[in-house]
N, C-alpha and C positions, 0 to 999 in steps of 0.2 A: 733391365740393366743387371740382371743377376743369372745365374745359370740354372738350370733345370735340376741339377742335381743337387743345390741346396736349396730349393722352394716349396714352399707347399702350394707354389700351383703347378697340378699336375693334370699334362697333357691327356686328355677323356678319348679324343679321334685318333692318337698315333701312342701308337705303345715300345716305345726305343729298346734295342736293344743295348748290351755294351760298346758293339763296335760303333749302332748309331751314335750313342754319348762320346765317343771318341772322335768319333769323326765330325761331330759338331764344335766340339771344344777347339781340335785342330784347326779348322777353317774357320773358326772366331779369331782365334790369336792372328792367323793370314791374312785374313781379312783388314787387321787392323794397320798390321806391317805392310802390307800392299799398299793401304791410303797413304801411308807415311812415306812410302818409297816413291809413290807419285806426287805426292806436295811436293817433299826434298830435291826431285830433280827440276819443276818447273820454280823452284825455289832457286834453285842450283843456277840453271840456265839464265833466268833474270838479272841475277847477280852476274853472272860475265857479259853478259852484255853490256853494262850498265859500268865495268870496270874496264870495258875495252872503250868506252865511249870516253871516259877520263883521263886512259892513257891517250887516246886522240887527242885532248882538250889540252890537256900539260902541255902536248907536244907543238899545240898553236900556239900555247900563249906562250912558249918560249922563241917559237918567229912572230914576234907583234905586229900586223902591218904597219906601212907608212902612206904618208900620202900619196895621191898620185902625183905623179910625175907630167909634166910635158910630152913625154913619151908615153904615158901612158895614154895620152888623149887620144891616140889612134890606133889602137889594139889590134890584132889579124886577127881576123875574120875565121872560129873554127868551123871544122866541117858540120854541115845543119842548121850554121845560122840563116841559109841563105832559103830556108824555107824545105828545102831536100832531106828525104829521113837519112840521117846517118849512124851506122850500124855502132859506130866507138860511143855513142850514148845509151846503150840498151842499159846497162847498172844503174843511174838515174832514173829510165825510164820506168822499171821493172820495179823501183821502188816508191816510184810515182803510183802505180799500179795501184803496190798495195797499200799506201795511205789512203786511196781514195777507196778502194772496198772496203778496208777494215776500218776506219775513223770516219769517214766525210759521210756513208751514204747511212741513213739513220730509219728505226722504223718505232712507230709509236705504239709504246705499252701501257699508257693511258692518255687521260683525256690533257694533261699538260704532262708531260714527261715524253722524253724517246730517249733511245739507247741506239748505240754505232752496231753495227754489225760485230768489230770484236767482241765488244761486253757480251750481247749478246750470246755466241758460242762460247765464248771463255765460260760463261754461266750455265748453259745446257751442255757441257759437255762435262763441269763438273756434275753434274747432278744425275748424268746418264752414268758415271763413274761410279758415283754411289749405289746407282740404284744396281750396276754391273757386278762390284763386290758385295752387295746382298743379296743378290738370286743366284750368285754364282754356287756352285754344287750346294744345289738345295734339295738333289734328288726328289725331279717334277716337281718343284715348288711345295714341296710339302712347310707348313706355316711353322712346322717343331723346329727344324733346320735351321731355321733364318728370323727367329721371332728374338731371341735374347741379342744374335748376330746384329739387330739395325740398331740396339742401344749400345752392342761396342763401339759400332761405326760412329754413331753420333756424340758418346761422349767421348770419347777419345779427339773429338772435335773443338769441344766446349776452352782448348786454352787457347786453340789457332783462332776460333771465335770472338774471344774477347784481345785477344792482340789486335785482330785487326780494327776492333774499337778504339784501341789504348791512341795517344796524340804520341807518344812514346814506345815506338815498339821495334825490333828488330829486324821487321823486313822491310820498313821503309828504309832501316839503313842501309839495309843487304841491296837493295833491286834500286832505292831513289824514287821509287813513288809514297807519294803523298800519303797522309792519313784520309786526307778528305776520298782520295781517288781509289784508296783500300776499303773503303765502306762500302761500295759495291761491291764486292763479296763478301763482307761481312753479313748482310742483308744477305746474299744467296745461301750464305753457309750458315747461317743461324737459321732460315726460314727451312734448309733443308733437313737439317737435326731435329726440327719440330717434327718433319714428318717421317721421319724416319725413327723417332721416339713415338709418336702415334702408331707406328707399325708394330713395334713393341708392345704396347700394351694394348691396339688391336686382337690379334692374333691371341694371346694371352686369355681377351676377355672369350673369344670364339673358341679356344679352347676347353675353358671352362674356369671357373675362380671357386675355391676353395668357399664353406659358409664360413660365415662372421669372418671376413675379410679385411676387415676395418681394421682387427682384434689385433692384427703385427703393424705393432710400429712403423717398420720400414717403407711398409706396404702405403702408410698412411703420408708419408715423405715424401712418396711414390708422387702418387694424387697430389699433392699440393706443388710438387715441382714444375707437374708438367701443368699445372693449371696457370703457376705463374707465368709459365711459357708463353703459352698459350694468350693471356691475355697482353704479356709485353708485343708480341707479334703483332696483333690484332691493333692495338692500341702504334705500332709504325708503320705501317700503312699510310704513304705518301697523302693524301686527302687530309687525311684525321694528323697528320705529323705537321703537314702545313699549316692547318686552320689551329690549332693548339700546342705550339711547337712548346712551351713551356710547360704545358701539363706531360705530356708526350716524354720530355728531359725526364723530369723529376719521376714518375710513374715507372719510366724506362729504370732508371737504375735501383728502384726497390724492387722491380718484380722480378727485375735480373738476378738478384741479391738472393732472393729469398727463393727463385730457381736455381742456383748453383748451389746454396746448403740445402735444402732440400734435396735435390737431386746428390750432392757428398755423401749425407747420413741414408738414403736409399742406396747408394752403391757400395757403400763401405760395408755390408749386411754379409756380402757373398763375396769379398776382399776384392771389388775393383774402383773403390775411392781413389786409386793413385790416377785413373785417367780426370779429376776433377780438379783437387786441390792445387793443382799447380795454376790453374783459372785463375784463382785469389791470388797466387804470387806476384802473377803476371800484372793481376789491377794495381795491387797496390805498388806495384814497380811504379808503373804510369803516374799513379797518384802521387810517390814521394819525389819523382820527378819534375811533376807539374809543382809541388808545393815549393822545391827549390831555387827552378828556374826565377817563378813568382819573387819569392825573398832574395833573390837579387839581382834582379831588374828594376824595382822596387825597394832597393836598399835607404830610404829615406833619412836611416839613422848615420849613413856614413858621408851625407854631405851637408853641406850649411844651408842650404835652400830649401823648407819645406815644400817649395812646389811640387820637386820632384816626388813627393807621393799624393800630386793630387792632377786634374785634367781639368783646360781652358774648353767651358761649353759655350759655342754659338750657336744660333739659332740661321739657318739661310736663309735661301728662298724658298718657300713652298715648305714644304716637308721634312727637309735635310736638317742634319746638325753635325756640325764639324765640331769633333776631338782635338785639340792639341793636348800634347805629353812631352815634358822635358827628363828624356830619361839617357843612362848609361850602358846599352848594349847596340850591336850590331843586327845587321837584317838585310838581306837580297832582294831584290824591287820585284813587287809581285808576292810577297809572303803575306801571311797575316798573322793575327795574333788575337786571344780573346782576352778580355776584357771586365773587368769587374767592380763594379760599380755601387758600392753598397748600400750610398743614401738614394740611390733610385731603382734599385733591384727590391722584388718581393722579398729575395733572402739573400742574406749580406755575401755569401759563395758564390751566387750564379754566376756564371760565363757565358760569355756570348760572341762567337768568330766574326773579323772584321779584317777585311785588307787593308793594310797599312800604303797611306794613301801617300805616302814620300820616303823618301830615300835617305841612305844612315852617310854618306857619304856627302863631301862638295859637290856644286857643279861646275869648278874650278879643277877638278883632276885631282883635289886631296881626299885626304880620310876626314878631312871638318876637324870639329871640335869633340871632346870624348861625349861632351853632354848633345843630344839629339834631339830633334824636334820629331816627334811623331805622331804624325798625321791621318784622322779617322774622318772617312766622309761616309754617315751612315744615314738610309732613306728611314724614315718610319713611316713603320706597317701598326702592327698590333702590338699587343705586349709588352715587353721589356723596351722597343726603342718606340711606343706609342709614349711611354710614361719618359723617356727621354726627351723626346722633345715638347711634352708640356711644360718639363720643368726647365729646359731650353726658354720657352714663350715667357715662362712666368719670372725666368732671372736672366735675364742676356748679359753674355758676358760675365759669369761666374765661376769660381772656380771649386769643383767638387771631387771627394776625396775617390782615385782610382788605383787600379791596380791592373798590371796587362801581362799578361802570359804567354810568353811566343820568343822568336817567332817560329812556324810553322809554314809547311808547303815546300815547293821542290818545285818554282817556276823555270821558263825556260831561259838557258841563255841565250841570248840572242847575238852575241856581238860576231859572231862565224858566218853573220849574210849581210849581202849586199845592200838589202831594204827592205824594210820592217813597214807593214803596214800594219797600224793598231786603231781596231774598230771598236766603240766603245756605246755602250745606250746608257740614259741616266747615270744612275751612280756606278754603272761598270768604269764607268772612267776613274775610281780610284784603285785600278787594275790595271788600265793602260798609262796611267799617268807617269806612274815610279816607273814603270817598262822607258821613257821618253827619257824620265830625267835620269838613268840609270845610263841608257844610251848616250846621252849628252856628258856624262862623269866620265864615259869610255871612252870617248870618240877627245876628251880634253886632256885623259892620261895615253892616248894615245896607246888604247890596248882594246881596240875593238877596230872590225873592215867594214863596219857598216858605215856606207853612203849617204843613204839619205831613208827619213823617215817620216811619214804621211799620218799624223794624227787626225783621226775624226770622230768626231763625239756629236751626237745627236740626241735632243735634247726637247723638250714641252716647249722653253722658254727664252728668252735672250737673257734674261736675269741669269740662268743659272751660272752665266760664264763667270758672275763671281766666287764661286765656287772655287777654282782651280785659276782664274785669272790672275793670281800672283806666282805663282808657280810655272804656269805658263811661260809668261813675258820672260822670265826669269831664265825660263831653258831656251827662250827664241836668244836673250844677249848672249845666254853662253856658250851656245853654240855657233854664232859667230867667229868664233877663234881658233875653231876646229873647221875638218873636212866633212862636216856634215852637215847638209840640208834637210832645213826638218819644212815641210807643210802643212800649216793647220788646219782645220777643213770642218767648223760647225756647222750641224746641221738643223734650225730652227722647226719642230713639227707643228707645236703650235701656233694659235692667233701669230700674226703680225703684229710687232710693237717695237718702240725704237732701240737699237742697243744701250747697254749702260757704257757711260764716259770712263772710258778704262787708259785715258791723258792721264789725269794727277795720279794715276796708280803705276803710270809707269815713269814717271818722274822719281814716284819714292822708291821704286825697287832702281833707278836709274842711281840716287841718293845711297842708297843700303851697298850697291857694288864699292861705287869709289871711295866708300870708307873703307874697303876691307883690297883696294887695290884688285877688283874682278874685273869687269867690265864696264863698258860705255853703252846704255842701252840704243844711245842715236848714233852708232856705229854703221858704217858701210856696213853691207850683206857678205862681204868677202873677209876671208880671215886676214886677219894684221898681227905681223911678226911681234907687234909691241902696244903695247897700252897708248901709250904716247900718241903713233902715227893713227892709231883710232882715232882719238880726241880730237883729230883735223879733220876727219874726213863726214861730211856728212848725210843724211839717207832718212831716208824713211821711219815716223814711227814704227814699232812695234806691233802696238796694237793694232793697225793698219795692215799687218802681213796676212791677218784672220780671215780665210775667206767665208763668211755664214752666208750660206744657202738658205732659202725657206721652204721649205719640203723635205720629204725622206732622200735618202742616199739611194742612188742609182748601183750596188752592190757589185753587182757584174759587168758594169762597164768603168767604174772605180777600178776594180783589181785587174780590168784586161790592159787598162792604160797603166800602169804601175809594170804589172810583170813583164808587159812586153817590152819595157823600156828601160827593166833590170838589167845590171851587169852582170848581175851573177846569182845565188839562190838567195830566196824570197820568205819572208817569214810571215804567217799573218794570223796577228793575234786578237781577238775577239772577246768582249766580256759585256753582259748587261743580259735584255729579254732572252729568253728561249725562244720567240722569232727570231731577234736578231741572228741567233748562234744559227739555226735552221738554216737562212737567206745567205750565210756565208759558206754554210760547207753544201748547200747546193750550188752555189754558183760556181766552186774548187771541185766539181764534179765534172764539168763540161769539157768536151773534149780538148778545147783549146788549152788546156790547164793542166791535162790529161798526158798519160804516158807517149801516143802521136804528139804532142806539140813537143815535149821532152824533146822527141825524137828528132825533131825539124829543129830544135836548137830552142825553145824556149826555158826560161830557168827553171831548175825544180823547184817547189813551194812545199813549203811545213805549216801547217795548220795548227797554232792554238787556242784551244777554249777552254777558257774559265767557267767552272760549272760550279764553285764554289761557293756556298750561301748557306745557312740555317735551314 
């Protein structure tokens, strides 16, 4: 990280002259300005994209649909529906195209993990980048040329590194993606500086090291920065980050620590500390951020209900335990927010990311109440949600002192399609679920063109439907009032056993509407202009609309009956196993689904998947 002309390690196989030292120095500083010139423009480019997507969005939601009409029920027939490719769909098709190379088709880079073909290249193509600006005029790869050159590159790296860490950073605001979905290059760009810092002091040792080397300070900075590197890398390592996700946390941010000053006071030697310390600006940007948000979301002191700084724990079925939280902020269906729990956390600060399993809004079309119910359906595995739900077992129905941080994520809108299928496995359905009721709040404020909606959730058990089976019922009455048909579609994998009596539950959430003047849950299936003429008409429970299957979901003959039956474009969002997600973008691969069916008239489909978890 330092230059050759102030070191005392001196190159033994290449003996520079002045113009070599000039011409090194030159092509380090270009070097560095090139990286920057290439982040800045696909920085650049992200951001207009992402701002032309907004101005489209404005521009809808200022023609809100309405419902259909009479007249709409028999619509002309455009060119291609009738099975014939037609040429006025190539734009669709062509973009069909490439959601299905670049997202749908995936290849695996270990033994549970795969990556889309984008990541993929987006990832090797930075790294051929890197490796392009440091062999570049390295006159034949001589190692004197390009040895100090891979520690410009790298740390001049080190503050784009920890932003794309930060929950808080400036290119999710610029571009709209995610913190969780910038962590994949985070990981590419911190594992690449490792080795690009290793080439650094490769080269160096093959050139020769000065005796008693230890004897400078900086030198000694040296070695322990890149050692901590070194072991933070090694130590996230998807395996070892799974199996010890909380040693993994904690580990992760000390040897990060102690690699950024480390690596500060070895760069500051030979005056290029300025590519470092701006790293720590950037953390603790993130951090005073996070500590704010926290103090007031969590403002306990400014209302009369102590609850609001504490969380209702239940215990479910099996494994689970549901969160409630009565707090004072807003959230997007599909966000999450972590979590802080201090009398069941090893240390009173941990965090822990969690989808916030309901909606900040009515399902009546308002913005609710300012106090919100927020909703956490978390599985436990090990660790911090293992010791949750013991102490779940050991107090049911208690109430323990929380704190939540969020929200975060950047989910999809959906209300711009005609039908939204939402596939969900285990607890992925506290992913799809706020997607449904979200959809249901749109389709009651009459600002969303989605039709109809096909919830399916597949599950071990019958029990688990109490899980979300008030929530549910909930978005089945109130979507009654609207133009939109939701079907629900459990999918039982486990044993056979009888469902639970989900009658008296919709009695009381039947009870809870007409207090507040909502709905009638033993309402006809058809919307009614008024409460009233509801209350005459009678129909079918509820609970009763559920169709549970016993078996897995048939994948691709689900989505072939949906899409071909769409009006218009298709949305289909996915969250739960890594089979799962696999079984749905290969079956949106098949040509039916594909830029030819485009072409013959079928709708185009947008693909989301939640990949979101610790």
């Amino acid at each position: 990280m330092h230059d050759s002309l102030s070191s005392p390690l001196v190159a033994r196989a290449f003996t520079p002259t002045a113009a070599d030292k000039a011409f090194k120095g030159f092509h380090e500083r270009e070097s560095v300005k090139n990286l920057w010139i290439l982040l800045g423009s696909i920085l650049a480019f992200l951001t207009v994209i992402r701002s032309v997507r907004l101005v489209v969005a404005r521009l809808r939601a200022l023609r809100p649909p309405t419902a259909p009409t009479e007249k709409d029920s028999f619509p002309e027939i455009d060119p291609g529906t009738n099975g014939r490719i037609s040429w006025r769909r190539i734009s669709p098709a062509v973009a069909s195209a490439f959601r299905i190379a670049a997202f749908r088709v995936s290849v695996p880079i270990a033994s549970d993990a795969t990556s889309s073909i984008a990541e993929l290249l987006f990832i090797l193509g930075y790294i051929a980048s890197m490796f392009a600006l440091l062999f570049t005029n390295s006159r034949d790869l001589t190692a004197w040329f390009y040895q100090d050159r891979a520690a410009h590159l790298a740390s001049c790296q080190l503050p784009l590194v920890v932003a794309l860490a930060g929950k808080n950073n400036i290119i999710s605001f610029l571009t709209g993606v995610s913190h969780e979905k910038l962590n994949i290059l985070h990981r590419a760009a911190a594992r690449t500086c490792l080795i690009l810092f290793w080439v650094h002091v490769g080269c160096h040792v093959v050139n020769g090291l000065p005796e008693q080397v230890l004897a400078f300070a900086w030198i000694r900075w040296g070695i322990t920065s890149i050692t901590a590197f070194t072991l933070a890398t090694i130590l996230s390592i998807r395996p070892f980050r799974s199996a010890f996700f909380e040693f993994f946390l904690f580990s992760h941010i000390a040897l990060v620590a102690i690699f950024l000053l480390g690596g500060y006071l070895h760069a500051r030697k030979p005056g290029y500390g300025d590519y470092i310390w701006p790293a720590f600006v950037l953390w603790a940007f993130d951090r005073v951020l996070r500590l704010a948000r926290i103090l007031w979301n969590n403002r306990s002191g400014l209302v009369k209900d102590k609850r609001n700084s504490e969380a209702y724990v239940e215990l479910l079925e099996g494994d689970t335990v549901r969160l409630t939280l009565r707090r004072r902020f807003n959230w997007q269906p599909g966000q999450h927010a972590y979590l802080v729990l201090p009398t069941i956390s090893d240390i009173p600060t941990e965090a822990h990311p969690f989808t916030i399993a309901s909606i900040s809004s009515s399902l009546n079309g308002s913005d609710g109440s300012r106090e919100k119910d927020v909703v956490f359906i978390i599985r436990a595995r090990n660790g911090f949600t293992s010791r949750l739900r013991d102490y779940a077992a050991a107090n049911p129905g208690t109430y323990v002192p929380a704190f939540v941080d969020g929200p975060y994520g950047s989910p999809p809108d959906l209300r711009q399609y005609s039908t939204c299928v939402l596939i969900a496995g285990g607890s992925g359905v506290s992913y799809t679920l706020p997607l449904l009721l979200g959809l249901v709040h749109a389709a009651r404020a009459k600002e969303s063109a989605v039709r109809r909606v096909v919830f399916v959730w597949s599950v071990k058990g019958p029990r688990h439907l109490l899980w979300i089976s008030r929530l549910l019922i909930k978005a089945l009455a109130a979507s009654l009032f609207s133009s939109l048909t939701i079907e629900p579609r459990i999918y039982i994998t486990g044993p056979v056993c009888p469902l639970p009596d989900l009658s008296s539950l919709e009695e009381e959430v039947s009870a809870e509407d007409s207090t507040e003047g909502a709905v009638n849950v033993n309402a006809s299936s058809a919307p009614s202009p008024t409460t009233e003429e509801a209350e005459d008409k009678e129909g079918p429970p509820l609970y009763s609309a559920l169709k549970v299957t016993h078996g897995r979901p048939s994948i691709t003959r689900l989505l072939r009956d949906e899409i071909s039956t769409a009006e218009g474009p298709v949305s289909v969002d996915v969250a739960g196993p890594a089979a799962l997600a696999e079984s749905v973008r290969w079956a949106l691969t098949k040509g039916e689904f594909g830029p030819l069916g485009v072409l013959k008239g079928a709708p185009p489909v947008t693909l989301h998947v939640e990949t979101f978890g610790m």
